[in-house]
N, C-alpha and C positions, 0 to 999 in steps of 0.2 A: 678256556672251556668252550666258547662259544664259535670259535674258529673252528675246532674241533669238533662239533656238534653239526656244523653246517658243510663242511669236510664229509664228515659220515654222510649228511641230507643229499650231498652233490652225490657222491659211491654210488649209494643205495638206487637212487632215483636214476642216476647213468646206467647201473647194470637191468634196472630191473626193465628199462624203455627199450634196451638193447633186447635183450629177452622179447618183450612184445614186440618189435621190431623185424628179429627177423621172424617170428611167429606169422606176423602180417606179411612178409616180402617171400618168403621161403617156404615155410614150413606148410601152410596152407595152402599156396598155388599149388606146392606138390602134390599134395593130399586131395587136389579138386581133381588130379589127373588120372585118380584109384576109381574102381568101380564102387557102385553104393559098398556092398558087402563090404572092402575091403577100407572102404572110406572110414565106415563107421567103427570098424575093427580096431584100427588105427586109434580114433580120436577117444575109443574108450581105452584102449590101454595107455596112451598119451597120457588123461586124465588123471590114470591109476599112477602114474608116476611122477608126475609135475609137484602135486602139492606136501614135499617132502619136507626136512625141518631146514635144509638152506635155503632153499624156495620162500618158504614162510619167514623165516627171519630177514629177508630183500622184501619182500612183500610188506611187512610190518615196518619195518626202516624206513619205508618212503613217506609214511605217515609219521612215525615218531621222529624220527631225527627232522625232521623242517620245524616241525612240532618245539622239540627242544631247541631247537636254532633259534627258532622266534621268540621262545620266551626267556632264553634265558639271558641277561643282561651284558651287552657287549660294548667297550667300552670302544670309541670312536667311530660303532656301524653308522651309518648316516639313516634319514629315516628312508630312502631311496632304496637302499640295500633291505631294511627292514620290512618295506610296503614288497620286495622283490621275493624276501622268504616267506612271507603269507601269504602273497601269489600264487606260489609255488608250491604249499601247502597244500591251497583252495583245489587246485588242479591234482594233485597225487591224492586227496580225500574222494571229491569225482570222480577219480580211476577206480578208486576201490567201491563207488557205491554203482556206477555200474557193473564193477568184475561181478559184486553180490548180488545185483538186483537182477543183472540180465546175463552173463555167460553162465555163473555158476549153478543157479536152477536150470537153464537148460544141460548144463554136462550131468544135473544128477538124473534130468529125462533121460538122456541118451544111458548113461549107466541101467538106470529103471528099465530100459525098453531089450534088454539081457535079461534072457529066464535061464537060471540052472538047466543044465544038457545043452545047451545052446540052440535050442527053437526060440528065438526073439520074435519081434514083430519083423515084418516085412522093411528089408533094410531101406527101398527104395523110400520109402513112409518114412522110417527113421528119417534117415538122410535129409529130405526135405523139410521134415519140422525143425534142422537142426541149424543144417548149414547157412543161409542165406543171412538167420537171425543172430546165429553167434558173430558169424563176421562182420554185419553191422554194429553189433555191440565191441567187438573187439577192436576195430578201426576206433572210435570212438573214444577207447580208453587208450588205445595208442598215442593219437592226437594228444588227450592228455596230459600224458607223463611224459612224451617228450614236451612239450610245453613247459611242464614243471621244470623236467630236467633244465631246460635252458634259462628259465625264470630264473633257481637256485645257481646256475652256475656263474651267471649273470652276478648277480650278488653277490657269490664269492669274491667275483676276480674285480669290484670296482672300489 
């Protein structure tokens, strides 16, 4: 069970680094090269569709499954391998309390800053309370989970 738990910890945490990966290499440089209007158009329908039920369940995995790797009792893990899945944990738990503390209140600003008929604020205004500060925070949680991921994969394979 416990191979199999830290199996799922490595998945979860590979797909979901890959995900903010190219989100940080791809998916935002593109999006830096739209005009405000279009930028901000973009990253609120992006929003409206990212946090789906597969999404959430990768999302929730990279904490639960390390979670359960760690605790539950594996018979020959070395305590190297063990200190390597609460590593790994520590860091996928830090992705998620910044994804909450800092991208996510700003995506519900940018959401917020759409009025019904589509008169918003002033996009260039959007734009700038948004972007600078989500992409620090999301580098950050990138860092992260790829960390983690390599923490946990680490531990798989020794």
């Amino acid at each position: 069970m416990a191979t199999l738990l830290l199996a799922l910890a490595v998945g979860c945490t590979g797909l979901y680094a890959g995900f903010l990966l190219i989100f940080l290499t791809g998916i935002m440089p593109a999006l830096a090269r739209l005009t405000d209007a279009e930028f901000v158009s973009a990253m609120r329908r992006i929003n409206e569709c990212v946090p789906r039920a597969v999404f959430l369940l990768v999302f929730l995995g990279v904490v639960a499954f390390p979670a359960a790797a760690f605790l539950v009792p594996a018979d020959g893990r070395t305590d190297t391998q063990k200190w390597l899945v609460l590593a790994g944990l520590v860091c996928a738990a830090l992705n998620h309390l910044v994804t909450v503390a800092g991208n996510v209140p700003l995506n519900v600003a940018l959401a917020g800053s759409e009025r019904p008929g589509g008169a918003g604020e002033d996009p260039s205004a959007v734009r700038a309370a948004f972007e600078k500060r989500w992409n620090g925070f999301h580098l950050i949680r990138t860092a992260l989970i790829v960390v983690a991921f390599g923490l946990l994969t680490a531990a798989a394979v020794l």
